[in-house]
N, C-alpha and C positions, 0 to 999 in steps of 0.2 A: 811424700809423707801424707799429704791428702787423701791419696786415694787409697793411702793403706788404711786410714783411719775412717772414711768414709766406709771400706769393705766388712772393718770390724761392727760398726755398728751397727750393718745391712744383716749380718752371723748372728748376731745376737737379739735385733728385732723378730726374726725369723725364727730364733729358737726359743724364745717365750712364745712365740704366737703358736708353733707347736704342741708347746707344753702346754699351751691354752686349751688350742682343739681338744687336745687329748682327756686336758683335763674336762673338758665339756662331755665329748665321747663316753670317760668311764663313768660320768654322771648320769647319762642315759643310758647304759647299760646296766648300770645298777639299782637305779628307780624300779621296783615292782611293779609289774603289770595287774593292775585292777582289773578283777573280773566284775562285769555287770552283767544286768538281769534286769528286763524294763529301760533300760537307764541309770539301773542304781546300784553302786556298790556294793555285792553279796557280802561282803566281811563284817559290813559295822552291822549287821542284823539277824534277827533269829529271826525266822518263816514257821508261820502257821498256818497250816491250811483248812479251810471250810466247806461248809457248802450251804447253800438256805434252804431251810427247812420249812414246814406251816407253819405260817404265823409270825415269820422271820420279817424282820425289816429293817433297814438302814441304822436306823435307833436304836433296835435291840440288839443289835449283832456288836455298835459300837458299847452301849453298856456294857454288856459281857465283859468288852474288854477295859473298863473301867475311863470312858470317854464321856464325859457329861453332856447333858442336855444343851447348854450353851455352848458346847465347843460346837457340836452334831449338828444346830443351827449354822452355825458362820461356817462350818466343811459345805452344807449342802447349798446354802448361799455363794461361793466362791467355785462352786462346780458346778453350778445348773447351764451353766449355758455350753460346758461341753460335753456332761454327763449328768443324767440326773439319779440321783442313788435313791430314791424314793421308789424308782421302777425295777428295782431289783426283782430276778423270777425265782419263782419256785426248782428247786435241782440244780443250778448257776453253780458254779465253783468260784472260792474268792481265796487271799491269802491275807493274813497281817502281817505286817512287819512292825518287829517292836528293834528298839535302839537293843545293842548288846550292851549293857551294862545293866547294874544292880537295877535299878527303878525300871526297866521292861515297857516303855513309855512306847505306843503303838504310834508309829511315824508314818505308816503307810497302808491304802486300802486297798490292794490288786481285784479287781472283776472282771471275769471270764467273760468277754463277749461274745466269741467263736472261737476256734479252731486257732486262729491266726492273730486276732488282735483281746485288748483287754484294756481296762481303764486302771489308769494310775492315778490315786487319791490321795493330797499329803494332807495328813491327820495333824499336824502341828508346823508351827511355825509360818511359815508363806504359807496360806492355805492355795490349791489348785488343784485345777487336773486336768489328766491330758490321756490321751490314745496311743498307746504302743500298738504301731505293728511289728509282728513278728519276720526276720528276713526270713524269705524261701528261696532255697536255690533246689532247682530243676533238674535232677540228677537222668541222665537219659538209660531207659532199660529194653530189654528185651524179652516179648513172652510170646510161649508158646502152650497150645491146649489141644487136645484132640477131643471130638464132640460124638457124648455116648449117650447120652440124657438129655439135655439142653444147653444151651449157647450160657443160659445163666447157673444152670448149675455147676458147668463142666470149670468155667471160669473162676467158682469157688473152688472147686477140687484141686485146680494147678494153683492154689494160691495167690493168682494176680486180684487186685481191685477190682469188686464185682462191678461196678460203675463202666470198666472198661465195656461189659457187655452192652449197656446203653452207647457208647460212644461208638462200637463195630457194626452196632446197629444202623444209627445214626449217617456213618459214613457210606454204607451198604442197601440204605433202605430202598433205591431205585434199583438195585443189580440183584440183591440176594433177598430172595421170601425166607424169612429166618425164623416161620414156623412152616418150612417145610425143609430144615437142615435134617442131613440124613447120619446116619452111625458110621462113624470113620471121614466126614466132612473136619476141617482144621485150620486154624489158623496162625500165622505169625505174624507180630506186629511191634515198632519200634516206638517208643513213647517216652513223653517225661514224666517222670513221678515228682511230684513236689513232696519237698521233706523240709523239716523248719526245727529246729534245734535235736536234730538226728531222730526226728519222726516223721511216719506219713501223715499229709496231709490233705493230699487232695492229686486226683490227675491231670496231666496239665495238655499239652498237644500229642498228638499223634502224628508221625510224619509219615512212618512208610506202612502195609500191611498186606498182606499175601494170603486172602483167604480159600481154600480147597473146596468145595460145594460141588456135590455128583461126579467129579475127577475135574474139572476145571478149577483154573487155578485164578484168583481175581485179584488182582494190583490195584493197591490205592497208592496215590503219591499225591503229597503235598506240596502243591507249587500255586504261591503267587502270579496273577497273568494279569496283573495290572486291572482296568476296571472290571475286567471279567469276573464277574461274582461268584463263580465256583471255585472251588478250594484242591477237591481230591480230585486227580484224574487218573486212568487209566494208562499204560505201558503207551498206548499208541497218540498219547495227547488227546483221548475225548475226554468228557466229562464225566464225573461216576454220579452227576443228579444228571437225572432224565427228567421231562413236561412231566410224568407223571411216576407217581409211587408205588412200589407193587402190590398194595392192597389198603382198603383203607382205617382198617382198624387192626388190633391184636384180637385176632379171633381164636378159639380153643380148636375147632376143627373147622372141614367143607363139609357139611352134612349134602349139600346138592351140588354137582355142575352143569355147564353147558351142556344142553342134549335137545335136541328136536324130540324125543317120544319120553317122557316121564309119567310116570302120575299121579298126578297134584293128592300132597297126604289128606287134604280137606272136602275137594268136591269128588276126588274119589274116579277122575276118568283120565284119559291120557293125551294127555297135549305138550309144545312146546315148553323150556324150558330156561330162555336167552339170558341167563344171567348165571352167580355163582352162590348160594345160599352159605355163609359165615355163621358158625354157631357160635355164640359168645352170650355170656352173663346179661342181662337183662340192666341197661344204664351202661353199656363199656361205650365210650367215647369213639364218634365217626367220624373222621376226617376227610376232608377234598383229594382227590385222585388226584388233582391239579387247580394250574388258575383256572379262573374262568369266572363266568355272572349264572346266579340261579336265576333258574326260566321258570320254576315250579319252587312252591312251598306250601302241601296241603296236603286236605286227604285224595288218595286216590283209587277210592274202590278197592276190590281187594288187596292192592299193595299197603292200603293203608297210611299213616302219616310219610310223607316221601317228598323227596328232594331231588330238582334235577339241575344237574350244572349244564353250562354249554362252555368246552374249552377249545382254543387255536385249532387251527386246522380239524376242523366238522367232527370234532371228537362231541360226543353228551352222554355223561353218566348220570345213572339212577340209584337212589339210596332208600330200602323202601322197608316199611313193616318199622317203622321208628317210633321210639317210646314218649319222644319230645325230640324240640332243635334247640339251637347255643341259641343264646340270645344275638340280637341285631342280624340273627338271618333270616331275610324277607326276597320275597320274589325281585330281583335286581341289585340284590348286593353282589359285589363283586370279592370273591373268594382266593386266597393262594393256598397252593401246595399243603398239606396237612394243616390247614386253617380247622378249629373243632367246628361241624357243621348242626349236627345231631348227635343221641346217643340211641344206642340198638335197643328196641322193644319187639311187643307181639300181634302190632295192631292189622286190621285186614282181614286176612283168609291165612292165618300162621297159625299152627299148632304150639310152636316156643319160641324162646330171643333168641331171635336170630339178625343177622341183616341180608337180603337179599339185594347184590350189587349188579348189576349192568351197566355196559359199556355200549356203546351206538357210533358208527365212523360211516359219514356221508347220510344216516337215516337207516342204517342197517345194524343189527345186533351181530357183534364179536365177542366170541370168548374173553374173558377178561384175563383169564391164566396164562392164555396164548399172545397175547397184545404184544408190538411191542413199542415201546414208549419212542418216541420222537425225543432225540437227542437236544442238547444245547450246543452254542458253538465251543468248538474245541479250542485247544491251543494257536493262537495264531503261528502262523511260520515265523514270523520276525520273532518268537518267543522260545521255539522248539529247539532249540541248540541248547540254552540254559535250560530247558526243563529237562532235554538230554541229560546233560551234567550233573544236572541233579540230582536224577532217579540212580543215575551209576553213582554219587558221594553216598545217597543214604543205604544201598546195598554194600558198599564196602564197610559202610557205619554199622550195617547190620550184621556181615562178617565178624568184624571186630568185637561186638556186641556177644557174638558167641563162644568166643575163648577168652574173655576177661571179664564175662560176667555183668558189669556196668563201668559208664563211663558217666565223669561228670560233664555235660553240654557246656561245651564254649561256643559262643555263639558265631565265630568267625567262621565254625565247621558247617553247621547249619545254616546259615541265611539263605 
């Protein structure tokens, strides 16, 4: 009889605790899901949006909206140490938020910091304020461009982020002269696009990219190799940075090249020519071919204001006809890779801005178009299996990229 009565009560504890869950269950299921925005409840409020105009200031903008002078104190007293609303800019986007109800009582001050984040101002009650960042998630895509005009125009024409042309740049500056890309050269390249409440915002890594330049085809892949400071490498595990850059400024054309017999547009007779003459705007920014220490920083006769580096292995460039140099570069500073060194002028025996650059290896002038740069160490072997696997994950990524259009980046695929 015990245990019949012990049983029933064991049925009946169990079948309230049941109807408990349950009852808990459709409690959550039925509870409305609050949309927010900032952090804040879009329902209880109407959204006004701004923007600051002349003349506009923290003060005025809260008058407008019927905020008096001693509240506008204690709001800006109570957020100065995370926002100061005194430093509001001229064009800024901002919004009010007023209570939804009859009296329209302005509860909140949103300011457009950038792109990504904004400041949140409470106009009553707890006065504060705080920093919304906005979530980004990294949608991964694919593009492609064929090059009929320029690397930057052609990148606007296919629609991608013209920015990505800075970054193919960037990844390519040792392998590809990308103002000597020719008509029918092309690229394809796998990338994340950041989007942040279903807009673009900004581009984020690039992993794979396969650019075509004269019929050759150049592989960049993104592979971690431990301290090794390069990033993108080549099909075969080198590096895609070389010791040095292939040119050191954006110049509009070559108006001169390497030649033993030229002659000189000034003194008017025909002599050697060891270097490359870059036409460029008069002030366009000159940068280091590589590391190394300047051995010169002055005039030098007709090359005029000029700069010479000495880099690793018996390499010495010359940077000459310069209209000024960057600041803090003196004979013995030591220089890296696109460090700004000078900017191009016309001083010397030049007829325009120009820069005339030369290259010296062992004490002898090389063409500088023909050079070729001295590698970094490649992938180590103990590393080459995972770079292996790698290159082959983001070409399958990049397949799959082509018949669905985009995918969203899980990072488990990636790493």
């Amino acid at each position: 009889m015990r245990n019949i009565i012990f049983a029933i009560v064991l049925f009946v504890i169990a079948s309230c605790s049941s109807s408990s869950d349950k009852a808990s269950v459709d409690r959550v299921v039925d509870e409305p899901v609050k949309e927010l925005k900032y952090g804040l409840e879009i329902d209880k409020y109407d959204v006004e949006p701004g923007q600051v105009k002349k003349g506009d200031f923290f003060g005025s903008i809260m008058e407008d909206f019927g905020v008096g002078a001693n509240q506008v104190q204690r709001i800006l007293k109570a957020s100065e140490e995370v926002f100061d609303a005194k430093k509001i800019k001229l064009g800024s986007n901002y919004e009010i938020w007023r209570e939804k109800d009859s009296s329209g009582t302005p509860a909140f001050f949103i300011y457009q910091l950038d792109n990504l984040s904004c400041a949140v101002v409470a106009l009553k009650d707890s006065l504060y304020a705080k920093i919304h960042q906005k979530e980004v998630v990294p949608v991964l895509k694919r593009a492609q461009a064929t090059i009929s005009t320029s690397l930057w125009n052609d990148v606007q024409k296919a629609g991608i982020p013209v920015v990505m042309a800075l970054k193919l740049s960037d990844v390519y500056d040792c392998t590809i002269d990308f103002f000597g890309l020719q008509n029918g050269d092309s690229f394809d390249v796998m990338y994340e696009e950041l989007v942040s409440e279903g807009e673009y915002v900004g581009l984020g890594k690039i992993y794979y990219a396969e650019f075509t330049h004269a019929g050759k085809v150049y592989n960049a892949i993104r592979f971690n190799a431990g301290e090794n400071s390069s990033v993108f490498w080549n099909e075969k595990g080198e590096s895609m940075k070389k010791a040095f850059l292939k040119a050191p400024l954006n110049f509009t054309r070559i108006s001169s090249r390497f030649t033993y017999a030229r002659k000189h547009p000034v003194l008017k007779i025909v002599r050697p020519h060891t270097g490359v003459d870059y036409a460029a705007p008069s002030g366009t920014p000159v940068v280091a071919l590589g590391d190394g220490v300047v051995t010169h920083r002055g005039w030098a006769g007709g090359g005029g204001n000029t700069i010479k580096i000495k880099h690793p292995g018996n390499y010495v460039t010359s940077y000459m006809h310069l209209k000024g140099y960057a600041k803090g570069i003196v004979k013995g500073s030591r220089v890296t890779r696109g460090q700004l060194i000078g900017y191009v002028g016309s001083t010397g025996l030049s007829t325009g801005p120009h820069l005339d650059f030369r290259v010296y290896k062992n004490g002898k002038p090389i063409d500088p178009l023909k050079m070729e740069s001295p590698s970094v160490e490649p992938v180590s072997k103990e590393d080459m299996p995972a770079f292996q696997a790698q290159m082959e994950r983001y070409k399958f990524q990049m397949d799959s990229l082509g018949t669905m259009g985009h995918l969203y980046r899980y990072l488990d695929i990636l790493k």
